[in-house]
C-alpha positions in Angstrom: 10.1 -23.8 -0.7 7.7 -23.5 -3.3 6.0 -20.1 -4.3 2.7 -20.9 -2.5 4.2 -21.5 0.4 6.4 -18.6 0.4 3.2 -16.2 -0.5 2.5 -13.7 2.0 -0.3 -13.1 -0.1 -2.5 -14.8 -2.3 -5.3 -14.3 -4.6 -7.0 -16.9 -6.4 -9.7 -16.2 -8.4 -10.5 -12.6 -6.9 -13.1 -10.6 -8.3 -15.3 -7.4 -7.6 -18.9 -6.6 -9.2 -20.8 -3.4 -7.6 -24.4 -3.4 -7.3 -26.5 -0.7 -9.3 -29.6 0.3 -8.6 -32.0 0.1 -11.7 -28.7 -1.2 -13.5 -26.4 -4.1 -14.1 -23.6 -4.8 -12.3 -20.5 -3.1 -12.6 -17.8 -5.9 -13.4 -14.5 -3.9 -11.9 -12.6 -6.7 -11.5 -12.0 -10.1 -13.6 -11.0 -13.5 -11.9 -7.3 -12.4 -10.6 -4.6 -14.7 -9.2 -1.8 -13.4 -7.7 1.1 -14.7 -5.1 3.0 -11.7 -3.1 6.0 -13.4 -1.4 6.9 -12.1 2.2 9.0 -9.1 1.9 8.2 -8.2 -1.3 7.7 -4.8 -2.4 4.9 -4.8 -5.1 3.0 -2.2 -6.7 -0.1 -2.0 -9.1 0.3 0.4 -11.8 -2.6 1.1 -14.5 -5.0 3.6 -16.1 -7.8 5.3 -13.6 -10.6 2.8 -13.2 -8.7 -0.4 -13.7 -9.5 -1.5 -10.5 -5.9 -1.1 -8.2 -7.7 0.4 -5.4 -10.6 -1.9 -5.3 -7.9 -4.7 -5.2 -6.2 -3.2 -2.9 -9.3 -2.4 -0.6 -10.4 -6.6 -0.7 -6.9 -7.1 0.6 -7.1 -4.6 2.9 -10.4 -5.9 4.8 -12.4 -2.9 3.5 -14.4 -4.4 0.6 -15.5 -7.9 0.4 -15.1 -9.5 -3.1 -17.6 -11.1 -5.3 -15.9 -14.5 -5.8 -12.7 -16.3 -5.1 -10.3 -16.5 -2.1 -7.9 -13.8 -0.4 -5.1 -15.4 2.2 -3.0 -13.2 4.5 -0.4 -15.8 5.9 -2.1 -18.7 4.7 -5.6 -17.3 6.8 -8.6 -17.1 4.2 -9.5 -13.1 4.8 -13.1 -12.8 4.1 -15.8 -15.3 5.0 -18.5 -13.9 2.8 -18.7 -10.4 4.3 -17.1 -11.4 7.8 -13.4 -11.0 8.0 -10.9 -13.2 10.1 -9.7 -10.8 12.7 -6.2 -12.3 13.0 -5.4 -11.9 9.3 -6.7 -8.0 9.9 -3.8 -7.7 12.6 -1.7 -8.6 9.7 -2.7 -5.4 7.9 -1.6 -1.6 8.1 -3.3 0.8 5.5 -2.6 4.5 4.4 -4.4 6.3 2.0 -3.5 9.1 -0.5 -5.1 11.6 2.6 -3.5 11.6 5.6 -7.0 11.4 7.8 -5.6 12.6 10.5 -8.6 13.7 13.7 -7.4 17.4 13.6 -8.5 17.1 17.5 -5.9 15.0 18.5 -2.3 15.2 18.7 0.4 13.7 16.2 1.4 11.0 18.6 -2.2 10.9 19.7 -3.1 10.2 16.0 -0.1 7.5 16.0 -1.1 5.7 18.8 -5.0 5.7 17.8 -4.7 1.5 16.5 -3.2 0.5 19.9 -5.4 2.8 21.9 -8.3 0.5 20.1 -7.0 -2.5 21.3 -6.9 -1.8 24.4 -2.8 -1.0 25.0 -2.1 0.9 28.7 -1.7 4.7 27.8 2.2 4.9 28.5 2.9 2.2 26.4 1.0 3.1 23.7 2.5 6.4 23.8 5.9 5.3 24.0 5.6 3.4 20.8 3.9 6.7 19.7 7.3 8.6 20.2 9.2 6.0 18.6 7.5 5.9 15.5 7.5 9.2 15.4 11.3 9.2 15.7 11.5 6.5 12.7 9.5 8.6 10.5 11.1 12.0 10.3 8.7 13.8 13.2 11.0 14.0 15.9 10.1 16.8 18.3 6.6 17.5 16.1 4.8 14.3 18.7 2.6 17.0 20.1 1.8 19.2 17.4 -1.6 19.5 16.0 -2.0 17.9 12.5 -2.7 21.3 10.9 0.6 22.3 11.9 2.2 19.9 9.8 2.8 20.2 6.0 1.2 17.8 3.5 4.5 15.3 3.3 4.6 15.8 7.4 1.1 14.2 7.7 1.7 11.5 5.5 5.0 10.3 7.6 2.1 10.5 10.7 0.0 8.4 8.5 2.6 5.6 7.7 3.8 5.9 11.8 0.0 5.3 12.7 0.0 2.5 10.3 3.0 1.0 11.5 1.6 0.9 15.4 0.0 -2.4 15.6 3.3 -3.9 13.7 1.6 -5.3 10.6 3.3 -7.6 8.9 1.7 -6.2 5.5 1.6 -2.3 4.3 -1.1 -1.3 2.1 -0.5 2.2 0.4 -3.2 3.1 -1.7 -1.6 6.2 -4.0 -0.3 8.5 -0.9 1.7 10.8 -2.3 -0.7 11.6 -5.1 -1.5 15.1 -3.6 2.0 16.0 -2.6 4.4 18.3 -4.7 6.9 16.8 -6.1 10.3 16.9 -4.0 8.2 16.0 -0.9 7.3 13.4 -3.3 10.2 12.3 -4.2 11.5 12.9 -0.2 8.5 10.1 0.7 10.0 7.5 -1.6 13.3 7.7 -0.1 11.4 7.6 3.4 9.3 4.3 2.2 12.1 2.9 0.5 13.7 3.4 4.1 10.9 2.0 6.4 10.5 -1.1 4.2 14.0 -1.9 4.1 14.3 -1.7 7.8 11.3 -3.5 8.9 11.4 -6.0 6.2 7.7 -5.9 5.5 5.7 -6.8 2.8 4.0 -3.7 0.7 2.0 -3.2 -1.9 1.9 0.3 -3.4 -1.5 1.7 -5.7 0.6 4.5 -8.3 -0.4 6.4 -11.3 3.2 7.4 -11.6 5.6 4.8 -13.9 9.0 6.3 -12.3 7.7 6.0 -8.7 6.6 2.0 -9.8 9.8 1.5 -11.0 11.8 3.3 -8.4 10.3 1.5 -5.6 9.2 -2.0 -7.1 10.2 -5.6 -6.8 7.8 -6.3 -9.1 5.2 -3.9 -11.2 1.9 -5.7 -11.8 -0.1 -4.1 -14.9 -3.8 -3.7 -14.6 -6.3 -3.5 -18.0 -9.2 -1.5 -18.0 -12.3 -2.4 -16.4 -13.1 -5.1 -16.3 -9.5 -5.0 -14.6 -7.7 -8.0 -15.0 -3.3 -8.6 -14.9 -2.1 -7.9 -17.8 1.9 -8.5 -16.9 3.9 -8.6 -14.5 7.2 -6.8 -14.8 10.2 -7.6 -12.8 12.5 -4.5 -11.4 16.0 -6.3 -11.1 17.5 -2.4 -9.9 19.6 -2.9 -6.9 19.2 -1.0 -3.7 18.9 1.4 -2.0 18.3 3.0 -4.5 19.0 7.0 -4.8 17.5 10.0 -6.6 20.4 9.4 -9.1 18.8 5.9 -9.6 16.7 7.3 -12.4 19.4 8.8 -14.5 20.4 5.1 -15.2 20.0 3.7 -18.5 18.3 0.7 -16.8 16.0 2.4 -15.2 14.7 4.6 -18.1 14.3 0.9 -19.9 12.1 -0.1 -17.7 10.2 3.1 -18.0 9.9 2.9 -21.8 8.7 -0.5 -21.5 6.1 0.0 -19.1 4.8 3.3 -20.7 4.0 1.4 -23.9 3.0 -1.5 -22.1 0.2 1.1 -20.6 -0.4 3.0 -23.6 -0.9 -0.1 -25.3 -3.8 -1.1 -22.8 -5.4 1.6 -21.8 
């Protein structure tokens, strides 16, 4: 099979200028091709403003791009600024907050996507319960989202995204605000999920230890105008453990990458 037709994913030739008033454009992104196979776990690691979460929102339906072509399962994604609906049901997106409606139960919150589409109330709940059950938040289902700690919400979060079944899980820097043992819990937990479900993911970090402890593959944004600098291959095995990063291999991969970044940024 050759990589194109094993992509899950592909860019060719993405790029992202913003409009200013009274201004030029803001470049934020330079022609990028990339290929993300199905499965894959890949994250995007670089300095602020390097453009991972403006990548990540064009593949995520929530920004069109300037130029070039986005494919989710070999369906283009954005047709100027309209966006094929069937590539969308592809997608499942959490960001660094939780956005939880405070009004509305945890399961309530989980079932929210399928409530959308239309999904009969029991059955939407039941797969409310059961991803509640797969994330951690047994017996918390009917518990108001300010009852729940930071890490807590976030497991609500990925449950909610999971609901439709995406094939594709887009994680723009959740665990950015958390402290860091719930942290380092949530990595397990993704680590977890992902090896289960077998889906693809691609994961925005600041954090070189968290790329490395959860990547396939690390891809290396420049400054703006963001553009790949390298990719880096993570050939750990799994699952991989909290003592994972007391390997020699691991901190290799660390070293590299830090003066891979310091070297771009």
């Amino acid at each position: 099979m050759s990589a194109a037709a094993a992509a899950e994913i592909e860019l060719s030739g993405v790029e992202k200028r913003f409009a200013v008033p009274g201004g030029a454009a803001v470049h934020a992104l330079s022609r990028t091709d990339l290929s993300i196979r199905k499965g894959e776990f890949l994250v995007l690691l670089g300095p602020s403003g390097c453009g991972k979460t403006t990548l990540l929102r064009m593949v995520g339906g929530l920004l069109p791009p300037s130029g070039g072509e986005i494919r989710i399962a070999g369906r283009s994604l954005w047709r100027e600024a309209s966006r094929d609906p069937e590539a969308l049901r592809e997608l499942g997106v959490v960001f660094q907050d939780a956005n939880l409606f405070p009004w509305r139960s945890i399961e309530r919150n989980v079932a929210l996507p399928l409530e959308l589409r239309g999904v009969p109330r029991a059955r939407r709940l039941e797969r409310a319960r059961a991803l509640c059950r797969s994330v951690g938040l047994a017996g918390f289902e009917r518990r108001w989202p300010r009852e729940l700690s930071g890490g807590m919400r976030q497991r609500a979060a990925i449950a909610r995204a999971l609901a439709g079944d995406p094939q594709i899980l887009l994680m723009d820097e959740p665990f950015g605000a958390l402290d860091a043992m719930t942290r380092e819990a949530m990595n397990l937990e993704v680590q977890r999920i992902w090896m289960e479900t077998g889906k693809t993911v691609i994961l925005v970090t600041h954090s070189i230890s968290e790329a490395v402890f959860l990547a396939d593959r690390v891809v290396l944004l420049s400054p703006r105008p963001g553009r790949i600098d390298s990719v880096h291959a993570i050939d750990l095995p799994r699952p991989r453990t909290p003592e994972t990063q007391t390997l020699p291999e691991f901190q290799d991969h660390v070293r590299v990458l830090r003066r891979r970044l310091e070297a771009v940024s």
